[in-house]
KOLNUDO-85402 format. One record per residue (C-alpha): residue number from 1; residue in three letters; z, x, y. Coordinates in pm, whole numbers, plus 50000, padded with zeros to 5 digits. Each point is the difference from the previous one (the first is absolute). Layout:
N
<NUM ALA <Z X Y>>
...
end
This chain:
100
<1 UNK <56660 61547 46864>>
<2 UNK <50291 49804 50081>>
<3 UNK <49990 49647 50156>>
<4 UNK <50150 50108 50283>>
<5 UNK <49792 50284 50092>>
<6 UNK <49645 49767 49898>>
<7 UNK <50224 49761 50332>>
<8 UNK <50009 50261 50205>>
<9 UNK <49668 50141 49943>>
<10 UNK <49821 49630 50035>>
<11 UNK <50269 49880 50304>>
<12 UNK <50017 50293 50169>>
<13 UNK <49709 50290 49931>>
<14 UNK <50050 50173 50292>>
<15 UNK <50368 49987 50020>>
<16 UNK <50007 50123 49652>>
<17 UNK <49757 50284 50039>>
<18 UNK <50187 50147 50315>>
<19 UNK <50286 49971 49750>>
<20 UNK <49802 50197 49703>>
<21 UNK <49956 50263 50258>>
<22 UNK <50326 50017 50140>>
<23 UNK <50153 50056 49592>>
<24 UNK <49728 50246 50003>>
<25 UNK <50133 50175 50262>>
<26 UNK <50348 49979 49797>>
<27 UNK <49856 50101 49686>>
<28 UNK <49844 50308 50177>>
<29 UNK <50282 50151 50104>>
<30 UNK <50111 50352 49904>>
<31 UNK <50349 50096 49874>>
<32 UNK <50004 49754 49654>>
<33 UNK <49788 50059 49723>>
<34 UNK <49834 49658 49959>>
<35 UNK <50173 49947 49643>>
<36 UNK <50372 49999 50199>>
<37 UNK <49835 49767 50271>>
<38 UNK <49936 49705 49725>>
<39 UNK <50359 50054 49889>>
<40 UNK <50125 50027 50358>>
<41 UNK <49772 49650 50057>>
<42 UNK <50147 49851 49664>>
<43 UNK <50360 50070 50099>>
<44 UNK <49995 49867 50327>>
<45 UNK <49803 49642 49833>>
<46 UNK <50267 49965 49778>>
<47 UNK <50219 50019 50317>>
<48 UNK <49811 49747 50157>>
<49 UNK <49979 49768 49729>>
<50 UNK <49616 50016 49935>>
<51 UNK <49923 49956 49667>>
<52 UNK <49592 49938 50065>>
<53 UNK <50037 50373 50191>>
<54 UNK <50193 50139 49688>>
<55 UNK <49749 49875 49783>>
<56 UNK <49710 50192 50209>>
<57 UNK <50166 50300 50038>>
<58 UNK <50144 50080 49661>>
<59 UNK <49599 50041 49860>>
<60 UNK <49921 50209 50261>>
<61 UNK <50310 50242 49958>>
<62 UNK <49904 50014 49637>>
<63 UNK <49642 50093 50071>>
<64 UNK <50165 50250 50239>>
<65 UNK <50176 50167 49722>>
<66 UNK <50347 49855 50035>>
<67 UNK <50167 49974 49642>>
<68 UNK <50175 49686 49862>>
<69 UNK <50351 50160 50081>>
<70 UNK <49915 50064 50352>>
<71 UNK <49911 49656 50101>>
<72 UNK <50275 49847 49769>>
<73 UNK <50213 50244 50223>>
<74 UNK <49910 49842 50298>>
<75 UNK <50124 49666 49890>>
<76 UNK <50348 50167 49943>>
<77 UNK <49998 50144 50335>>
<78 UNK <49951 49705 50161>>
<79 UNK <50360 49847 49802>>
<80 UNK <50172 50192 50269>>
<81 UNK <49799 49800 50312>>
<82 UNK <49942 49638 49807>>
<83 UNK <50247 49994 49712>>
<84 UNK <49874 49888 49664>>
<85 UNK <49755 49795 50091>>
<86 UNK <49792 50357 50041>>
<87 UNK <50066 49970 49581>>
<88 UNK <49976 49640 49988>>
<89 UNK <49681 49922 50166>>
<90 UNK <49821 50307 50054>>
<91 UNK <50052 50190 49697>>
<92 UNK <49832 49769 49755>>
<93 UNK <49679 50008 50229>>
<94 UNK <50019 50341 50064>>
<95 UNK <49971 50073 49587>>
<96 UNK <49764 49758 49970>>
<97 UNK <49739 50092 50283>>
<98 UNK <50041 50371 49843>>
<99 UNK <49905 49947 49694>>
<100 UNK <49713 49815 50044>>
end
């Protein structure tokens, strides 16, 4: 668990569990297969410049069933939005949280 989330948990508990339940509500959804939903989630982190997010979301894709070249694929979508910093920043992480 990251630092952050332990925060908001300890700062916050109620806060955060109205949030758990309103990304529950997100994550239940219907129209997206829950594999395209991590990718969706990792795309739009990248775009937001949230590398602790990435690093969270890029497991759970895996587990998921998303391959190496799909979430590598995300970081070269998100060249069009951020420039190379998608490459730059978010690429090396990306690898790296996979193949752990």
């Amino acid at each position: 668990m990251s630092n952050t989330l332990e925060n908001f948990i300890k700062e916050a508990p109620e806060v955060q569990k109205a949030y758990q339940g309103f990304i529950g509500s997100l994550i239940e959804l219907e129209g997206l297969d829950a594999k395209t939903k991590q990718l969706i989630y990792i795309a739009m982190k990248i775009v937001s410049d949230d590398l602790n997010a990435v690093r969270m979301h890029v497991p759970m894709a895996k587990n998921l069933g998303a391959s190496r070249e799909e979430v590598v694929s995300v970081a070269m979508l998100a060249i069009s939005v951020i420039g190379l910093k998608s490459v730059s920043t978010f690429l090396p992480v990306i690898i790296e949280c996979y193949e752990k």
